[in-house]
C-alpha positions in Angstrom: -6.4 19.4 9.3 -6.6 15.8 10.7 -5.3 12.8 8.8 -6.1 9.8 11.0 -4.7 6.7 10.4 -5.4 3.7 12.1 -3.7 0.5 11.9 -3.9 -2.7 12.6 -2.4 -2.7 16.0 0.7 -4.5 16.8 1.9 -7.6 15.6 4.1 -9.6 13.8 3.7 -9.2 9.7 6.1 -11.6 7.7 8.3 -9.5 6.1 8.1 -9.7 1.7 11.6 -11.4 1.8 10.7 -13.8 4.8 14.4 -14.6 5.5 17.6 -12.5 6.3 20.1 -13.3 3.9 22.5 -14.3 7.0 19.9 -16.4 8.8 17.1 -18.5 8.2 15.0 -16.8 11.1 12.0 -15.1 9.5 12.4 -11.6 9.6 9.2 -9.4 10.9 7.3 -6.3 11.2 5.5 -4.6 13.6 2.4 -2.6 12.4 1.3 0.0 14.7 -1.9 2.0 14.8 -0.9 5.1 14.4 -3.0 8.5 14.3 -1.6 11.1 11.5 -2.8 14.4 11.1 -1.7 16.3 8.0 -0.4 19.6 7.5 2.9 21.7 8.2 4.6 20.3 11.9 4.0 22.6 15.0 0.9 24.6 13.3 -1.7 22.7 15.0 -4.4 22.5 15.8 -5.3 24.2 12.8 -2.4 22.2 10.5 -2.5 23.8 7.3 -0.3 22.9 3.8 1.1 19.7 3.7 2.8 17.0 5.4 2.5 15.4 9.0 1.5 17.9 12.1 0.9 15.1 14.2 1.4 11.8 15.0 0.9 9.0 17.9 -0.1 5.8 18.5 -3.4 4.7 19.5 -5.0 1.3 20.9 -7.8 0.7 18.2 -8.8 1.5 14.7 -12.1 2.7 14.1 -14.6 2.2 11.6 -13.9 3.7 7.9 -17.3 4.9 7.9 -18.1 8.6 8.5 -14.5 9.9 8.2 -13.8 13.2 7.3 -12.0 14.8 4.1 -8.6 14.9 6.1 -8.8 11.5 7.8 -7.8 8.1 6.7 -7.5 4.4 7.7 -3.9 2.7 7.0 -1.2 1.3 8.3 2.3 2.1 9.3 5.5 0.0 9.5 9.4 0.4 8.8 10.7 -2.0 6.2 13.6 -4.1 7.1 16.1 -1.5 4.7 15.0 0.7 7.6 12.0 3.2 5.7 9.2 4.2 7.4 6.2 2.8 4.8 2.3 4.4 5.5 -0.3 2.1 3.3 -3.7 2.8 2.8 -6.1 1.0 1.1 -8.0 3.3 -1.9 -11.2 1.5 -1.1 -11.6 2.9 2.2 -10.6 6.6 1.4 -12.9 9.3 0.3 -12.4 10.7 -3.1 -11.2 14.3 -1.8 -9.1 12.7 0.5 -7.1 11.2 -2.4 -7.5 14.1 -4.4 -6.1 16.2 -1.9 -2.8 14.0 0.0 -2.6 11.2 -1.9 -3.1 12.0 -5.3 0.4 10.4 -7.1 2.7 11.8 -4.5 2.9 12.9 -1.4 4.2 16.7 0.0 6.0 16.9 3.2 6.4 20.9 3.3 9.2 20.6 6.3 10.6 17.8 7.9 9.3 15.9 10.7 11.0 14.1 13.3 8.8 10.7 14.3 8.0 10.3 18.0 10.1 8.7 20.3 6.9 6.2 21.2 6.2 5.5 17.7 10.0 4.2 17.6 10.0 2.3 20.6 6.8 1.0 19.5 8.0 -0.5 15.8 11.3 -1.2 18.0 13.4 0.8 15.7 16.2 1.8 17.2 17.6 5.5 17.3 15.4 8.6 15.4 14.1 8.8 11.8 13.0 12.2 10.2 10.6 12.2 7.1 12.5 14.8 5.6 10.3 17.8 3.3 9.7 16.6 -0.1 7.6 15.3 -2.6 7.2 10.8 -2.2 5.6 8.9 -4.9 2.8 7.1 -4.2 3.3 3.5 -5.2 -0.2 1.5 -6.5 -0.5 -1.8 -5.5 -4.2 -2.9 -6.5 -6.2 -1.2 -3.6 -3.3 -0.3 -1.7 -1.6 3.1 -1.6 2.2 2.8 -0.3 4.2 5.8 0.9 8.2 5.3 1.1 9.8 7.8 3.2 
């Protein structure tokens, strides 16, 4: 199954803190659009169960309109304590999409290892693994925030 996510593109997002406690340069993000598909690592293309098959940046988001059950608009950043954060907003998610991956938390079956361009990308340095497990699901108005 497909879980596309696509974000915003890259660019500068004032982080919530806005300053780094040891300087008063603002601190950043860089939101990437990103294309998830969901389901157990290394099955694809058919991806079944739960978690992230597949990931990689794209150039554009589409339109919300028309997506399919196992597709998704959001957007995907790591937080200045390092976490890899995926948001989407509830608005522009079908209802079994929500029932189905992000209904309170979010399963990750086996761990999954993010893509060296994603990293370069968000210019994180090293690698980061979204290790198996169940993630809340945080509620922020329309927004839907996933922690790993």
């Amino acid at each position: 199954m497909m879980m596309v996510i696509f974000l915003g593109g890259m660019f500068p997002v004032k982080a919530a803190s806005g300053v780094d406690p040891v300087s008063p340069v603002p601190i950043f993000k860089i939101k990437l659009c990103l294309e998830f598909e969901f389901g157990k690592h290394g099955t694809a293309p058919e991806c079944p169960g739960f978690g992230i098959c597949y990931l990689h940046i794209i150039l554009s988001p589409l339109n919300s309109q028309g997506l399919e059950i196992n597709q998704a608009i959001g957007e995907a950043y790591f937080e200045n304590d390092g976490h890899f954060v995926a948001e989407f907003k509830k608005s522009q998610l079908r209802t079994d999409t929500r029932d189905k991956y992000l209904n309170g938390t979010f399963l990750v079956e086996e761990d999954y290892e993010l893509p060296q361009d994603v990293l370069n990308a968000a210019q994180f340095k090293g690698s980061y693994t979204i290790k198996a497990g169940k993630y809340n699901i945080a509620e922020d108005g329309d927004i839907l925030r996933i922690k790993f």
